[in-house]
C-alpha positions as CSV (number, residue, x, y, z in Angstrom):
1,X,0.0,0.0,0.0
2,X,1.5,3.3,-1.2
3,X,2.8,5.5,2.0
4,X,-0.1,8.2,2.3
5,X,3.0,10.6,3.9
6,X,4.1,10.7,-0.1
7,X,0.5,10.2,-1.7
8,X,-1.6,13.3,0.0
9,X,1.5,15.7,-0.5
10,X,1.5,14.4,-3.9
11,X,-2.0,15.1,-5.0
12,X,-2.2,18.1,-3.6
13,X,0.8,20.0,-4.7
14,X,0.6,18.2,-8.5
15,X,-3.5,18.0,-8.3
16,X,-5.4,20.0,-6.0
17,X,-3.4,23.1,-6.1
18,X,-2.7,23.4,-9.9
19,X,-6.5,22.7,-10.7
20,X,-7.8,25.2,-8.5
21,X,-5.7,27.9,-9.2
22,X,-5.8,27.4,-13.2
23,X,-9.7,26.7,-12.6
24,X,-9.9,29.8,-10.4
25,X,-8.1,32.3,-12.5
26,X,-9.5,31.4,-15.7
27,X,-13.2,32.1,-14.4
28,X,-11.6,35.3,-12.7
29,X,-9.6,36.6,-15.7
30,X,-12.9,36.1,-18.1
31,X,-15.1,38.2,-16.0
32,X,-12.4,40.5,-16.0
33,X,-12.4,40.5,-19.8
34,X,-9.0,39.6,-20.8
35,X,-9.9,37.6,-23.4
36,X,-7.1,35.2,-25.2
37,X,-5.4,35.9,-22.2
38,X,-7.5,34.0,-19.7
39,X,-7.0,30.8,-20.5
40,X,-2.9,31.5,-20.7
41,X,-2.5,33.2,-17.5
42,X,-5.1,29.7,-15.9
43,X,-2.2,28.0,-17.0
44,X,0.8,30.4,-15.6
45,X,-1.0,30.5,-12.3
46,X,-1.7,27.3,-11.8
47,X,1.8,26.4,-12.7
48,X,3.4,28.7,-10.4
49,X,0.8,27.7,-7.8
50,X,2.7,23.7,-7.5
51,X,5.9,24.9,-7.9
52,X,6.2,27.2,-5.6
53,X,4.5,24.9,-3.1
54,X,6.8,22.2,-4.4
55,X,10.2,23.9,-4.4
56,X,9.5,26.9,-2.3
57,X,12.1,26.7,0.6
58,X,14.8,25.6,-2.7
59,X,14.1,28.6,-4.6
60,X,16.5,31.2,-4.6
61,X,16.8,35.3,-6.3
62,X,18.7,35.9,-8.5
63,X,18.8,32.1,-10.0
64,X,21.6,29.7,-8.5
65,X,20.5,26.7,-10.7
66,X,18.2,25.8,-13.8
67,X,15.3,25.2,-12.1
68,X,15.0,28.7,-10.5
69,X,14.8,30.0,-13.8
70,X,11.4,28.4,-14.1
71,X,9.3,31.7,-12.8
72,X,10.9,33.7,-15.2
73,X,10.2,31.3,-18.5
74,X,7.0,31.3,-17.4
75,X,6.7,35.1,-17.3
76,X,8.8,34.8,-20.9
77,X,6.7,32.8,-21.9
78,X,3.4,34.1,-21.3
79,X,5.0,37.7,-23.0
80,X,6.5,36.3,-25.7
81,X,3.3,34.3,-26.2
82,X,1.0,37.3,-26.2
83,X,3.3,39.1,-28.6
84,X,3.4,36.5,-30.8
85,X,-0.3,36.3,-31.3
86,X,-0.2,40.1,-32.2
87,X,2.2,40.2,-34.7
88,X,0.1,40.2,-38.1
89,X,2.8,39.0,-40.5
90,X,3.0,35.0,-40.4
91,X,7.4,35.2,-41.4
92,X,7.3,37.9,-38.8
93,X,5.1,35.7,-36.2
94,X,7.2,32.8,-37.0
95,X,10.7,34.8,-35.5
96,X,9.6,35.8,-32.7
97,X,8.2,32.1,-31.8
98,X,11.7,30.7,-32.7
99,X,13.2,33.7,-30.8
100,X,11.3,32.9,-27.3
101,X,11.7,29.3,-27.7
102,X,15.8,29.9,-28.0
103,X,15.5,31.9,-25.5
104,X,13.9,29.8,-23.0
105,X,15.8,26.3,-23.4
106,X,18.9,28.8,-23.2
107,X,17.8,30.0,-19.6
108,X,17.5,26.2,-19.0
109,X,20.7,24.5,-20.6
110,X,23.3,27.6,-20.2
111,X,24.1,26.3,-16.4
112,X,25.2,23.3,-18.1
113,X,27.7,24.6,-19.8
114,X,30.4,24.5,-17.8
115,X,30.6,20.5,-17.8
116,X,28.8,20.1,-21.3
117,X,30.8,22.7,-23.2
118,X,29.7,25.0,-25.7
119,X,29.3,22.9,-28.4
120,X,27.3,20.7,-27.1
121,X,25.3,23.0,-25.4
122,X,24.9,24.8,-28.5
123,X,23.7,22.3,-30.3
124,X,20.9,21.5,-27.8
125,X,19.2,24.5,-27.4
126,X,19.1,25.2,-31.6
127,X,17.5,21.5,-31.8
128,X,15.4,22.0,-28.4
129,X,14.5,25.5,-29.4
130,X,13.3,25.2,-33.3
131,X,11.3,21.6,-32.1
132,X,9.9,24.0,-29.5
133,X,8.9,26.3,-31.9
134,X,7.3,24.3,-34.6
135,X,4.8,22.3,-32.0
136,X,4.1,25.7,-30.6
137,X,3.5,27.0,-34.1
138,X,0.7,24.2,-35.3
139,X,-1.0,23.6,-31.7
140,X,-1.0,27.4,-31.3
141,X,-3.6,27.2,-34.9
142,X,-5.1,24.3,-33.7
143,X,-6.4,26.1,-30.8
144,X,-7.9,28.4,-33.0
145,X,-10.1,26.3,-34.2
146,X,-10.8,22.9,-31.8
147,X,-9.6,22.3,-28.5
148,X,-7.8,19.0,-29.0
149,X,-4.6,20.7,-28.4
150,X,-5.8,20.8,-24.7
151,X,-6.7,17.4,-24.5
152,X,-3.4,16.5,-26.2
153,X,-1.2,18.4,-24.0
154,X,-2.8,16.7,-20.9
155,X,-1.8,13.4,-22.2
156,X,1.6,14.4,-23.2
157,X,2.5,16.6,-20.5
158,X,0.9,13.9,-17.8
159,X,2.5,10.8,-19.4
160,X,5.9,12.9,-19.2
161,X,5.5,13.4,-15.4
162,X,4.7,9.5,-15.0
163,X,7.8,8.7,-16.7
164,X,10.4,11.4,-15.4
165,X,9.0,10.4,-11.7
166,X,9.7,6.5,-12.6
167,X,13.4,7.5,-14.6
168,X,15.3,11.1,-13.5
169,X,13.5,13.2,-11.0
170,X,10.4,13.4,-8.7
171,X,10.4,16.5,-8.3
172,X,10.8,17.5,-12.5
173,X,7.9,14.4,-12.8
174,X,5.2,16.3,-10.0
175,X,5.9,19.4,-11.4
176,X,4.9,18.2,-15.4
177,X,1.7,16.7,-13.9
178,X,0.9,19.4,-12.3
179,X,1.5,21.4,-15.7
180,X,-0.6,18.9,-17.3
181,X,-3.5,19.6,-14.9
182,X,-3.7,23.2,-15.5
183,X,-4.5,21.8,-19.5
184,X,-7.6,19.8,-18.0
185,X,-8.7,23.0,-15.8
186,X,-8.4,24.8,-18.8
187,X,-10.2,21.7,-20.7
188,X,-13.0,22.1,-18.0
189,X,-13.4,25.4,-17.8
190,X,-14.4,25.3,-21.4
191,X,-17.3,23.7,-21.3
192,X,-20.3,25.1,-22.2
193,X,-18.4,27.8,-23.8
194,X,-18.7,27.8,-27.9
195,X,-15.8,30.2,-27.8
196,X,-13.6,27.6,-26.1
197,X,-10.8,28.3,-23.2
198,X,-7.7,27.4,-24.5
199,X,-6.2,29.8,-27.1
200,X,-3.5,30.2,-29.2
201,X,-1.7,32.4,-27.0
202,X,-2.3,29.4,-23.9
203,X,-0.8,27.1,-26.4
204,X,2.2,29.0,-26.8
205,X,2.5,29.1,-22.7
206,X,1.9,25.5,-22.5
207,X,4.3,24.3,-25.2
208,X,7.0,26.9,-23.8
209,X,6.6,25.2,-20.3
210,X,6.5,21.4,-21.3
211,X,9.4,22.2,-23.7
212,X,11.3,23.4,-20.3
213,X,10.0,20.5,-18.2
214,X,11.6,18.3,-21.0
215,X,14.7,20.1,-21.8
216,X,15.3,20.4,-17.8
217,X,14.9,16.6,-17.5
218,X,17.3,15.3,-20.4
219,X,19.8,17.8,-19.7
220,X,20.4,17.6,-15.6
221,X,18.5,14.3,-14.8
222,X,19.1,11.8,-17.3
223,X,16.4,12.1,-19.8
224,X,16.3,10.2,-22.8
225,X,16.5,11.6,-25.7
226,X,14.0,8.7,-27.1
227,X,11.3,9.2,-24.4
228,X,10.9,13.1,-25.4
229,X,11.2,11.7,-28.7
230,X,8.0,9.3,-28.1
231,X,6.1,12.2,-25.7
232,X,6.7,14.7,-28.3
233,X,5.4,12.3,-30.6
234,X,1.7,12.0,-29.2
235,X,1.4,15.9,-30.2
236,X,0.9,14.9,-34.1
237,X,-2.2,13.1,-33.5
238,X,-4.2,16.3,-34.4
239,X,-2.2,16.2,-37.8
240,X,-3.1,12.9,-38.8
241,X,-6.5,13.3,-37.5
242,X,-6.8,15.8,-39.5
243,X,-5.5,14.0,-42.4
244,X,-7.9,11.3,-42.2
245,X,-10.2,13.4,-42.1
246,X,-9.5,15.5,-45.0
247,X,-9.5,12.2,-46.5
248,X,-13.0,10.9,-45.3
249,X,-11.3,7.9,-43.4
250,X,-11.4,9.0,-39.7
251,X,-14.4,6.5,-38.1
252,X,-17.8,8.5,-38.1
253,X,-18.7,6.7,-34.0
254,X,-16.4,8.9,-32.8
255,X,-15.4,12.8,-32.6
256,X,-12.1,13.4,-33.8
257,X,-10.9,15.2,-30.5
258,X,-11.7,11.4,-28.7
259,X,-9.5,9.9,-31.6
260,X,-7.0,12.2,-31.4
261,X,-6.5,11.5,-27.6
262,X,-6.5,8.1,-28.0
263,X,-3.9,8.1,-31.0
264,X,-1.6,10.6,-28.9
265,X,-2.2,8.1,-25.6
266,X,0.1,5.2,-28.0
267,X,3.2,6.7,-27.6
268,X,2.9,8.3,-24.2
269,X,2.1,4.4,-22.6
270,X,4.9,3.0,-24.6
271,X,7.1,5.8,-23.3
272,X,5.7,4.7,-19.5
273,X,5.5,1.0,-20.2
274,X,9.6,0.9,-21.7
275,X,10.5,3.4,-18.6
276,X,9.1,0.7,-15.5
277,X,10.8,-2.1,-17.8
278,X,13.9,-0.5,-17.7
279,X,13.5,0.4,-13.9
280,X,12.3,-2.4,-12.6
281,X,15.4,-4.3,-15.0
282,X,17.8,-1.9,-12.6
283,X,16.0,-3.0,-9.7
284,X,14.8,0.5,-9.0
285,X,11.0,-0.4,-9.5
């Protein structure tokens, strides 16, 4: 029977906590009017909300190491978001995506450098950062017009936690649930809603934050490159949903947000299945 001294801390700091405040704030920010920005700030908030209740007494100003950088990406990244979404000219739109997505594996990989070398380092944050910027670039006009990229970041970003919490760090794992349960607030808070919840501009803040979450984990813990490989992979669902359906061959019994889900669920339990093999083949499971 699973210790309940690591359960209930668990649940609420990756669970309870996130949904609230991302529930909370969305409801509070759309009264409030602020449009596109609601549902991207939900997810800023109830980010911040776990990790500060996670890693509050590790924090430390000005940052010491990679993870205290994670406040500000997630300011970056609601900003460079937001301006993103206003710049009219698609080349021009497209920059400024790459541009914040550099930017923000930088903040996370540059303490590296030192025992990577530049190179190296280099290299990571130009593959991290354009990867980065082209899921942010196709969820962010999926949003626009269906809300699977919600659901699909919920499975991705949740299935990431599961398998960073089985193979590098607890603490990088609690922290992408609790990322991937300000997408289901979000999710939630749209229903009923024609206009949706989650916008282009959340997109941009989620894919920003997973992308850190990721590029934290196979940097400093251990990551592998082939399970953010596999994660990453669940995010083309939509695109070959909507391929199927552009060719009339997606099933008719069910909506293609459900199919989508359950295509971008393959990879993600492959990804969790192949990490407790390899634990439990350590002994460490």
């Amino acid at each position: 029977m699973p210790d309940p001294s690591f359960v209930l801390p668990l649940i609420l700091h990756s669970v309870v906590i996130p949904f609230a405040a991302a529930l909370a704030a969305l409801f509070i920010l759309r009264k409030a009017g602020a449009g596109a920005l609601a549902s991207a700030l939900a997810v800023a908030i109830g980010f911040l909300a776990s990790y500060f209740a996670v890693y509050h007494t590790q924090w430390a100003f000005p940052p010491r190491q990679a993870l205290d950088w994670l406040p500000w990406i997630v300011v970056l990244s609601v900003a460079g978001a937001a301006v993103s979404e206003r710049v009219a000219h698609a080349g021009s739109r497209l920059f400024v995506r790459l541009l914040v997505s550099i930017v923000t594996v930088a903040l996370v990989a540059w303490p590296a450098m030192a025992s990577a070398g530049l190179p190296k380092t280099a290299l990571t944050i130009a593959v991290a950062g354009a990867l980065t910027c082209a899921a942010w670039t196709y969820l962010a006009g999926a949003a626009r017009s269906r809300h699977t990229p919600a659901l699909l970041l919920t499975v991705v970003a949740g299935g990431a936690g599961l398998v960073m919490m089985i193979d590098s760090s607890q603490l990088l794992g609690q922290l992408s649930g609790a990322l991937a349960v300000t997408f289901a607030a979000c999710a939630a808070g749209r229903l009923g809603r024609p206009d949706g919840a989650f916008s282009a501009t959340a997109a941009g803040v989620a894919v920003l934050l997973l992308g850190a979450l990721l590029a934290n984990a196979f940097i400093f813990a251990g990551f592998s490159a082939g399970y953010v490989a596999l994660l990453a992979s669940g995010l083309l669902a939509d695109l070959l949903v909507q391929a199927m359906r552009r060719r009339r061959a997606a099933a008719s019994g069910a909506g293609p947000s459900l199919i989508a889900v359950a295509l971008s669920a393959i990879p993600v339990l492959v990804t969790v299945g192949i990490a407790i093999k390899a634990a439990q083949d350590s002994g460490g499971y």
